[in-house]
N, C-alpha and C positions, 0 to 999 in steps of 0.2 A: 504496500500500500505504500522506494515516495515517501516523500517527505513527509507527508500527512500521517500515513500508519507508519513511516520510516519502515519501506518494505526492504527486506534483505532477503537474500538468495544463494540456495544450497545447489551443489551439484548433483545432476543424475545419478544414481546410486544403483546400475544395471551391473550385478556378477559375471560379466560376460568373458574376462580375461582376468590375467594374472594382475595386470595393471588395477584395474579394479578392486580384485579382493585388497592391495598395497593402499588404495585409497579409502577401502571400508575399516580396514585395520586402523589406519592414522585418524580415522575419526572417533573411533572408538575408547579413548582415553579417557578417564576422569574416574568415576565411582564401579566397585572391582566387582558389583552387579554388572554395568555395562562389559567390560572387557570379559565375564565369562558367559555371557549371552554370545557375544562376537566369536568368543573361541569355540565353543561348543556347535554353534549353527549358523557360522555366518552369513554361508550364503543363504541359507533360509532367510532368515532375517534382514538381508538386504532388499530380499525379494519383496518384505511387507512395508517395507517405507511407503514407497511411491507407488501408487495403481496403476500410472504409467501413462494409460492409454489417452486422456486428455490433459489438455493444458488449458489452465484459467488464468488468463490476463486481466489482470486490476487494473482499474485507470482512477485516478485521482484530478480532481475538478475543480480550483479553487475558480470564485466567482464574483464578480465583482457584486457589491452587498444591493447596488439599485437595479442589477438587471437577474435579478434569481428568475424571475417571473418570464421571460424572455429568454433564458439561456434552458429553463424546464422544456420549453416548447421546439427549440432545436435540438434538446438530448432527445426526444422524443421519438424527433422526426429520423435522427441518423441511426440511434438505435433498432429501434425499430425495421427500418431499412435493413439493417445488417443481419436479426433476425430471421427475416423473410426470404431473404437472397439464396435459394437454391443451391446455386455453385458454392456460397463459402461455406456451407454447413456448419454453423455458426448458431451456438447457444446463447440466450441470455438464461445467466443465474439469479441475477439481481439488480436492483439499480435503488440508489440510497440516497438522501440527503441525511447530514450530520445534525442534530438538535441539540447536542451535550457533546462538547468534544471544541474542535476546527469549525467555526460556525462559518456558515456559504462554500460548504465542502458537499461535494459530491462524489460517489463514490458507485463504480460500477465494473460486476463480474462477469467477463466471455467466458464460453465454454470453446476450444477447438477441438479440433481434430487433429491434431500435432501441428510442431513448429510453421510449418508449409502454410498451413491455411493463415498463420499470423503474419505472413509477410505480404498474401497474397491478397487480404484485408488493403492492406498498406499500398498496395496496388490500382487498387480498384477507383478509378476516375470517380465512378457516381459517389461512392461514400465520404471518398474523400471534399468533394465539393461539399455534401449532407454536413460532416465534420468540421470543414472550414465554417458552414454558418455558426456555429457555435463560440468561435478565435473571440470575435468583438466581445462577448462575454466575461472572457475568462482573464483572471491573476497570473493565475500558472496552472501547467498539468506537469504529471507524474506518471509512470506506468510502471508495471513487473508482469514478468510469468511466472507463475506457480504452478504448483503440483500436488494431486491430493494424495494426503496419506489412504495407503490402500486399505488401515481397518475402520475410514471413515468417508464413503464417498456421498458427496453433496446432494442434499435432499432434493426431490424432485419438485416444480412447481405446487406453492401450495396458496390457499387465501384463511391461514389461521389470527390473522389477526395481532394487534399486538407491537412491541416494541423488537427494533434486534441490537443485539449488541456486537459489535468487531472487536476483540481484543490480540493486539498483535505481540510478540517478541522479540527482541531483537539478541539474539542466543553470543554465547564467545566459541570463539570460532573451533571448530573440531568437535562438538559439542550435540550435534545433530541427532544422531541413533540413539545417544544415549537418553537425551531428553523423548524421543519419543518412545524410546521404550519403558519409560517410566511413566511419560503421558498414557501410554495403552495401557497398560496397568488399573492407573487410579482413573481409570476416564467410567467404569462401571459404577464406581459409587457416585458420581453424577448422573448416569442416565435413569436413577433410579428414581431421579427427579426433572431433569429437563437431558433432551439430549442434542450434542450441536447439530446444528444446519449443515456447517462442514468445516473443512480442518487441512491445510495449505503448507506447503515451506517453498521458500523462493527458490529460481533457478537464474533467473537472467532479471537485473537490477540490482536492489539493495540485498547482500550479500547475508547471508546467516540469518533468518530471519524467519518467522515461522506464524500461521496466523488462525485463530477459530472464530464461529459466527454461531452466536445465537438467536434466539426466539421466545421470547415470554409475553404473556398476557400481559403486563404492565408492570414498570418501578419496584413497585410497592411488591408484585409478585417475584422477579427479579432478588429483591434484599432478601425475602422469605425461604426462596428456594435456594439458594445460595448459602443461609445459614445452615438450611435442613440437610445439607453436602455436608457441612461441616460436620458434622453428629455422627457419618459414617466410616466405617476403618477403612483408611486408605485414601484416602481425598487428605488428608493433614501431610499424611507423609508424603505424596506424591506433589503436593504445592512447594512443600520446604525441598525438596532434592530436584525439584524442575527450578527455583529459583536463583537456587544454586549456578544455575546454567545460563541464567538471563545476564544482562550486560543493564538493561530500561524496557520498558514496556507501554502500549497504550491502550485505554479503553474506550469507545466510542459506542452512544448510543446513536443508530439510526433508526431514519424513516422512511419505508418504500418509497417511490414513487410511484403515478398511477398504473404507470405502464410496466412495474416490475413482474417477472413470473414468480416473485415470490414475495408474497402480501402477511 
């Protein structure tokens, strides 16, 4: 997520050569849970990072504070567009304004089909005209690729209602498998009360950096649900030894936009 979630970005994590495994090793450093997960099943365990098969591009929106209202109507129109476009087979996941957080931030998830369709985006005359009406709008933008982790892939279109929350981290470097193997761990005693929308580490931008998204009825349920995580074994220890691994972090609540597929 860029300046805004400060997105940072991990590298692809495919067991496919010797080179590989030397880079899953060197990641694998810190707490002697991680390093004998690594030694025991490595390549297993490389295989569960990443799911692989899409890439979701975050794009970051800052806006200028008099034109929100104008600059909604041409996200609209180019999103939307890119959507619909047959040839780029192109997902929207989400599409956000910031309410608590970067105020006049907007915040929006593609789904691809791998790298190819993200450059061929980039390509495309009509979107990029669609895109350009947006330029007069905006502060600044940002972008990353991400990758979802493969024992949490992104919910499907939904209209439950509700507030979401992005909380992003920005990991020290080498630090990757281990955190998420402590994340899959303690992520049950969470779902036993909310569970995420979905769950990212970067690839191409901000480097190290790793990201989830929720969903709650509101605030107030939010604080609620959040303390009742607290009450169960394994969410305490899994906060303190993923913290461990954090460098800063941010939390952001959004709100749809009308046209998101995920309401």
């Amino acid at each position: 997520m860029i300046p805004l979630v400060r997105p940072a970005a991990a590298r692809s994590l495919l067991p496919t050569s010797r080179r590989s495994l030397s880079v899953i090793q060197s990641l694998l450093h810190g707490s002697p849970e991680a390093k004998q997960a690594g030694e025991h099943d490595t390549l297993q365990h490389s295989r569960l990072v990443g799911r692989g098969k899409y890439i979701h591009g975050f794009e970051i929106h800052r806006v200028r504070p008099d034109k929100t209202a104008e600059y909604k109507k041409a996200a609209e129109k180019y999103y939307l567009g890119v959507k619909n476009d047959p040839e780029l087979r192109t997902k929207l996941t989400g599409n956000w304004e910031v309410v608590i957080g970067e105020q006049d931030t907007f915040i929006h998830i593609l789904e691809f089909e791998g790298y190819d369709k993200t450059s061929q985006l980039m390509r495309t005359s009509t979107h990029l005209q669609a895109y350009q009406e947006m330029a007069p709008f905006l502060s600044s933008r940002s972008s990353q690729l991400n990758q979802e982790f493969a024992f949490l892939p992104t919910a499907p279109p939904h209209d439950q209602g509700g507030i979401f929350e992005l909380r992003s981290y920005q990991l020290k470097p080498g630090t990757l498998l281990e955190w998420e193997n402590t994340w899959r761990k303690g992520i049950e005693a969470r779902r036993q009360f909310v569970a995420p929308v979905g769950a990212w580490f970067s690839q191409v931008g901000r480097l190290h950096q790793v990201h989830h998204l929720w969903q709650y009825p509101s605030l107030e349920a939010r604080k609620e649900l959040r303390e009742q995580a607290w009450q169960i074994d394994g969410w305490a220890e899994t906060v303190s030894k993923t913290s461990q691994l954090t460098k800063f972090m941010d939390a952001f609540i959004l709100r749809p936009l009308s046209f998101s597929p995920l309401q």
